[in-house]
C-alpha positions as CSV (number, residue, x, y, z in Angstrom):
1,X,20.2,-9.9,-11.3
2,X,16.9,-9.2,-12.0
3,X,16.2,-7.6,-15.2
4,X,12.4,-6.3,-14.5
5,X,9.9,-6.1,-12.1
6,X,10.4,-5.5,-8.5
7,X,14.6,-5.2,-7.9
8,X,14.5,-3.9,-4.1
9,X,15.1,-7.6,-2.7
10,X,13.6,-6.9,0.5
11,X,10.3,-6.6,-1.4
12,X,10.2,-8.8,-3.6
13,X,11.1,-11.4,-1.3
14,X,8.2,-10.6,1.0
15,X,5.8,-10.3,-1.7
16,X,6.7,-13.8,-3.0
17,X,5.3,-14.9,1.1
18,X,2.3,-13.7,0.6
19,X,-1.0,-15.7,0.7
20,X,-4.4,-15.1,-0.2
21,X,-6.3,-13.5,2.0
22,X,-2.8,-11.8,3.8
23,X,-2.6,-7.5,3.6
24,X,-0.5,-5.2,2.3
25,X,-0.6,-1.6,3.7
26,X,1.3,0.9,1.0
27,X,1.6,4.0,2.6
28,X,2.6,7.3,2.9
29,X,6.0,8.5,4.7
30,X,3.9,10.0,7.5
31,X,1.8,7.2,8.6
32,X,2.4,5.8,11.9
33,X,3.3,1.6,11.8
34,X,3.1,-0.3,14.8
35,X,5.6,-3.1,15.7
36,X,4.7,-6.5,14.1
37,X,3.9,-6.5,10.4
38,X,7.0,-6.8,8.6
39,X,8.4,-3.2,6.7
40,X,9.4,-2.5,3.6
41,X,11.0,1.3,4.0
42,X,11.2,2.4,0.3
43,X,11.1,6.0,1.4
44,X,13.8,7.9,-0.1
45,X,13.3,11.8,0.5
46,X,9.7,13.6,0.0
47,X,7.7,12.2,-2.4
48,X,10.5,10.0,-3.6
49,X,9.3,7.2,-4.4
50,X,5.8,7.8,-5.4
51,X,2.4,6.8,-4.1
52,X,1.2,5.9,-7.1
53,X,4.4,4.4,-8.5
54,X,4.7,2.6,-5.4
55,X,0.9,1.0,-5.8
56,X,1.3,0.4,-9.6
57,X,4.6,-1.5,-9.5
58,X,2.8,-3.4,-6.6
59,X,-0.2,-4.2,-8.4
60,X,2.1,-5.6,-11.4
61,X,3.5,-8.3,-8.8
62,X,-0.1,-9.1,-6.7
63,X,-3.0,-10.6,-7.2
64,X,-5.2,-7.9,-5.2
65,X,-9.4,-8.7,-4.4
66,X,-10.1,-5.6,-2.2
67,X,-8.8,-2.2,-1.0
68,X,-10.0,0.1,1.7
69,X,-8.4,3.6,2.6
70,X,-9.3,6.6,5.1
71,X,-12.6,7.9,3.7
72,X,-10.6,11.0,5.1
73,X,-8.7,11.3,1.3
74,X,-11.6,12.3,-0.4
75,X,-11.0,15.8,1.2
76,X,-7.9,16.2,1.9
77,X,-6.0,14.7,-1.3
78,X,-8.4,14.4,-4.6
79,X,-5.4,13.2,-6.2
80,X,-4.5,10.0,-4.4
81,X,-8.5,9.5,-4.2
82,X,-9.2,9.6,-7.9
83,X,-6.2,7.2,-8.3
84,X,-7.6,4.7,-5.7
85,X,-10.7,5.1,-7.5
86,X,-9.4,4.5,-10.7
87,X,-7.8,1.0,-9.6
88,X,-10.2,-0.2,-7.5
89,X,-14.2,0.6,-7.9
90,X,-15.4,-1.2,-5.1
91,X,-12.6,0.9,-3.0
92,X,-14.0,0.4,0.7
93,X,-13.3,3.6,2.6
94,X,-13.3,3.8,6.4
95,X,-12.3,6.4,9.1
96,X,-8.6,6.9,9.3
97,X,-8.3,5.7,12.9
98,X,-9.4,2.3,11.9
99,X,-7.4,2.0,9.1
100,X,-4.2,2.6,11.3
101,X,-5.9,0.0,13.8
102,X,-5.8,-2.4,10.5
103,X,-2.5,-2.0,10.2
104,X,-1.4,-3.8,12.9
105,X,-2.7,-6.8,11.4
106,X,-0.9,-6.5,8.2
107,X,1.7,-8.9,6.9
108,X,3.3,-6.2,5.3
109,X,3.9,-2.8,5.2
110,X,5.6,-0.7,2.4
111,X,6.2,2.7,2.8
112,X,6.8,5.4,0.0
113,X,8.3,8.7,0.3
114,X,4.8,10.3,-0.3
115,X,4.5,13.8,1.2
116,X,0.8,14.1,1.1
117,X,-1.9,13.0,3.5
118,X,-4.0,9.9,3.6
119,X,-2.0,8.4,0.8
120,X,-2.4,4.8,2.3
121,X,-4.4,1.5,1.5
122,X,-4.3,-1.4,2.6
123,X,-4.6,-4.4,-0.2
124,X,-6.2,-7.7,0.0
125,X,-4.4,-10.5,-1.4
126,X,-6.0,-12.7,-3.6
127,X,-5.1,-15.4,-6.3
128,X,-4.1,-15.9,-9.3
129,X,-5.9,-19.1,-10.2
């Protein structure tokens, strides 16, 4: 067994299939996914697990070279805005409806137990060398 990192085997094992330029969408528990990109359901009860401990232990594992989110979350959740913004300054925001249209194109979705709204981005795989 694993003694760090990512342990939920269903994650790590579709992280390690990721390539550069795929997407990951980490999202909130209330976000609608569409059939196709493969799901990760870490959701546990509200708020359990995390948005942001969701994103970090992510960004640990993945080499990441872009982020966009709903430009929605700059009013409706300051929290999970200033976060974004605090790990990724060029943060590309667009309106919510596209962002759910993105998803569908995702490799990978992983969903946290966030409660709050417009806690979702979707990552852009880069790599490491």
């Amino acid at each position: 067994m694993k003694r760090s990192g990512i342990l939920n085997r269903h994650l790590a094992g579709a992280l390690a299939e990721l390539g550069h330029g795929d997407t990951v969408l980490v999202c909130d528990a209330g976000m609608p996914i569409p059939a196709g990109p493969r799901v990760v359901d870490l959701a546990f009860r509200a708020g359990v697990p995390a948005f942001a401990e969701v994103l970090d232990g992510l960004l640990d594992e993945l080499v990441v070279e872009g982020a966009t989110a709903a430009r929605e979350i700059r009013g409706a959740n300051p929290e999970a805005s200033a976060l974004l913004d605090a790990r990724f300054p060029a943060l590309a925001l667009i309106p919510h409806e596209r962002l759910k249209e993105l998803t569908a194109g995702a490799r990978l979705v992983v969903r946290t137990g966030e409660a709050r709204p417009y806690a979702n981005v979707l990552l852009r795989c880069g790599v490491f060398f």
